[in-house]
VOGU-3710 file (C-alpha; in Angstrom, 3 decimals, decimal comma):
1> xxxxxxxxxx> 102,714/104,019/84,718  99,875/105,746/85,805  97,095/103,271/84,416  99,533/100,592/86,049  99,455/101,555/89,301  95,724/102,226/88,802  95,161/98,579/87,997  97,570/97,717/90,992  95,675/100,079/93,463  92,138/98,276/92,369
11> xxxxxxxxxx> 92,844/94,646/93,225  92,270/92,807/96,507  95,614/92,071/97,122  96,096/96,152/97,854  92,929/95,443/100,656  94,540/92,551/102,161  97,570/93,529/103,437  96,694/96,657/105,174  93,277/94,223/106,628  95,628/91,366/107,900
21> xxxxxxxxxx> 97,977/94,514/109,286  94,604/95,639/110,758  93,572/92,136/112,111  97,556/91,932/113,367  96,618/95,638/115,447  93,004/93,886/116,831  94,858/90,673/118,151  97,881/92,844/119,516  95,642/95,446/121,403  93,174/93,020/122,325
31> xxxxxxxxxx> 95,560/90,533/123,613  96,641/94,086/126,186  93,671/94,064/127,031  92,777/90,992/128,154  95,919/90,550/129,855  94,654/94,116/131,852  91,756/92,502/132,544  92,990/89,009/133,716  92,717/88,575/137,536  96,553/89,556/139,137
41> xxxxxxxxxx> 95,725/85,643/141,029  96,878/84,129/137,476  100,520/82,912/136,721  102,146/84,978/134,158  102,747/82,633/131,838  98,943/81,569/131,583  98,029/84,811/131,642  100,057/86,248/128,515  99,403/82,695/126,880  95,220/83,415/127,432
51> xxxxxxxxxx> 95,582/86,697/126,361  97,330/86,129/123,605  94,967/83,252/122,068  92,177/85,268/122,970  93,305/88,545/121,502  93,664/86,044/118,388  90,268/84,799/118,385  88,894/87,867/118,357  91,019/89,065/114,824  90,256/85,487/113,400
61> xxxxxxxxxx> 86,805/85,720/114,277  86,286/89,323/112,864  88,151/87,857/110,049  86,040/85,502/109,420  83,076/87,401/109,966  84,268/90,007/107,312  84,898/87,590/104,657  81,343/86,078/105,145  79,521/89,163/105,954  76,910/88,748/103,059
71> xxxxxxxxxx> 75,317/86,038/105,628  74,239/89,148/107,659  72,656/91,414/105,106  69,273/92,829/106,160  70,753/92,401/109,752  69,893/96,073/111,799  73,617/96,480/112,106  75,999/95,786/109,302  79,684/94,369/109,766  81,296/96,899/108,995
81> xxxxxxxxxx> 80,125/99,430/111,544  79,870/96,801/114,294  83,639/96,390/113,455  84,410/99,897/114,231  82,400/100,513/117,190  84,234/97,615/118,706  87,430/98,923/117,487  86,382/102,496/119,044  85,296/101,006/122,120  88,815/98,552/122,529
91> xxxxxxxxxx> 90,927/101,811/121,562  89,398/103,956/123,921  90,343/101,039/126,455  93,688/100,795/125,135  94,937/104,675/125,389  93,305/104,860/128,622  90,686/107,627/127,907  88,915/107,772/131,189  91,946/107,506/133,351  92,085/110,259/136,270
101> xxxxxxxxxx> 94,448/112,788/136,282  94,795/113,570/132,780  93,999/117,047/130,861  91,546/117,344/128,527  93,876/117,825/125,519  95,864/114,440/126,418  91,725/112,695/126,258  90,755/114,384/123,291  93,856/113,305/121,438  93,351/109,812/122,958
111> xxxxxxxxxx> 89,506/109,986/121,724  90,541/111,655/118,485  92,675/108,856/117,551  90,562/105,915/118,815  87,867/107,609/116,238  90,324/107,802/113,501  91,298/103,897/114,026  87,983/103,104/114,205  87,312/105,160/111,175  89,903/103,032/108,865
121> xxxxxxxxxx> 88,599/100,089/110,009  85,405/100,625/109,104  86,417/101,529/106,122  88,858/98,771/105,259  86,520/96,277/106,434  83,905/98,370/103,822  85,577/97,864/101,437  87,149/94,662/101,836  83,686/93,202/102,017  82,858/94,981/98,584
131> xxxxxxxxxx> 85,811/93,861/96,920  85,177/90,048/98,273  82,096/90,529/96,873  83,324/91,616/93,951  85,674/88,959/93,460  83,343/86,260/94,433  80,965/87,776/91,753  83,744/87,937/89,414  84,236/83,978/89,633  81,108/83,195/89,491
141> xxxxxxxxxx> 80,520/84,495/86,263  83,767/82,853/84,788  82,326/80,040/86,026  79,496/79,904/84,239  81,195/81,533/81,209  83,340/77,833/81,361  80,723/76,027/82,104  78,815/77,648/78,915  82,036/77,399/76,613  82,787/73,432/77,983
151> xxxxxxxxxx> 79,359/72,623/76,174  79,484/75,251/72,923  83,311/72,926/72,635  81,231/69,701/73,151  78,390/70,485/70,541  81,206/71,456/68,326  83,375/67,908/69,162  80,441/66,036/67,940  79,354/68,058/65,041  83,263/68,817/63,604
161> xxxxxxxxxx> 83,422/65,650/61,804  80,157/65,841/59,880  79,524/68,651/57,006  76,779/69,201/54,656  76,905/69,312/50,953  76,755/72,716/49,143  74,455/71,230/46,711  72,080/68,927/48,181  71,945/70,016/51,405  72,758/66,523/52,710
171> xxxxxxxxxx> 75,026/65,699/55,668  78,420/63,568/54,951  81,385/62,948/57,377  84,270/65,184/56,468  86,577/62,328/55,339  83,587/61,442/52,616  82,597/65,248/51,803  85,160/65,703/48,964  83,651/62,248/47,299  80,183/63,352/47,747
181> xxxxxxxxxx> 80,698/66,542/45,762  82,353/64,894/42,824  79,680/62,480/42,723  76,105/64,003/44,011  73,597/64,518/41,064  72,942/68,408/42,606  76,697/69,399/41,165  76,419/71,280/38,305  79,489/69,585/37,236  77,670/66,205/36,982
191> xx> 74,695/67,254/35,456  74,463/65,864/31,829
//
């Protein structure tokens, strides 16, 4: 049970769903956001339609990003932690840290738990990236394992039907091998 769940807990499919619930929390708060941030001039409608295809831009796009991060290695600042200093930034937004009026034990909750959001997804997004990684790694190498075997069952294909003699050495086609033996002048059997 144990070693099962361990196998369970070590596949992708255990990263994915809490990163697309992630990328589902990025395109919610986002989408608040912009609508905040839309002009009050705009029609409802076109303003929660905008906000909402923007909000989902941005989770597609970080998305995206995340599953191709290995095109920005080297780069001063890695996906992962530009993730979750937008993340801190757009939560801090979100609960409304620097709103007057408020105590400082309501904004240090409020910045406590933008840090800890930001926090998970840095790490999810960590180790999502890994595990793609991994996975795409993990392919690749089957791949060329297939690729390897494809030509090992080819060689064989074209050698299977021819065999060589125990006692001359010489090769003979399967069907003719048994023939061969009875009759080849190396078989002890035929030598007068």
């Amino acid at each position: 049970m144990v070693r099962h769940f361990g196998n369970f807990a070590t596949k992708l499919g255990v990263i994915v769903l809490p990163m697309v619930m992630v990328q589902l929390a990025i395109w919610l708060e986002s989408s608040v956001l912009f609508f905040v941030s839309f002009p009050d001039s705009m029609p409802y409608g076109m303003k929660l339609f905008a906000a909402g295809f923007m909000g989902l831009s941005v989770a597609l796009t970080l998305l995206a990003v995340s599953v191709n991060s290995d095109f920005f290695k080297g780069a001063w600042l890695s996906f992962p932690k530009l993730f979750a200093a937008c993340t801190f930034v757009m939560a801090v937004f979100f609960f409304q840290v620097f709103e007057p009026g408020q105590n400082w034990n309501d904004r240090s909750v409020k910045l406590f738990l933008s840090l800890l959001i930001a926090l998970i997804e840095y790490v999810f997004a960590t180790l999502f990236v890994k595990k793609w990684g991994e996975m795409k790694s993990n392919h690749s190498e089957l791949e060329s394992i297939r690729n390897e075997l494809k030509v090992t069952q080819s060689e064989l294909k074209s050698i299977q039907h021819d065999v060589t003699c125990k006692h001359c050495g010489t090769i003979h086609p399967t069907r003719r091998m048994v023939y061969h033996e009875n009759t080849c002048k190396s078989n002890p059997k035929n030598q007068k």
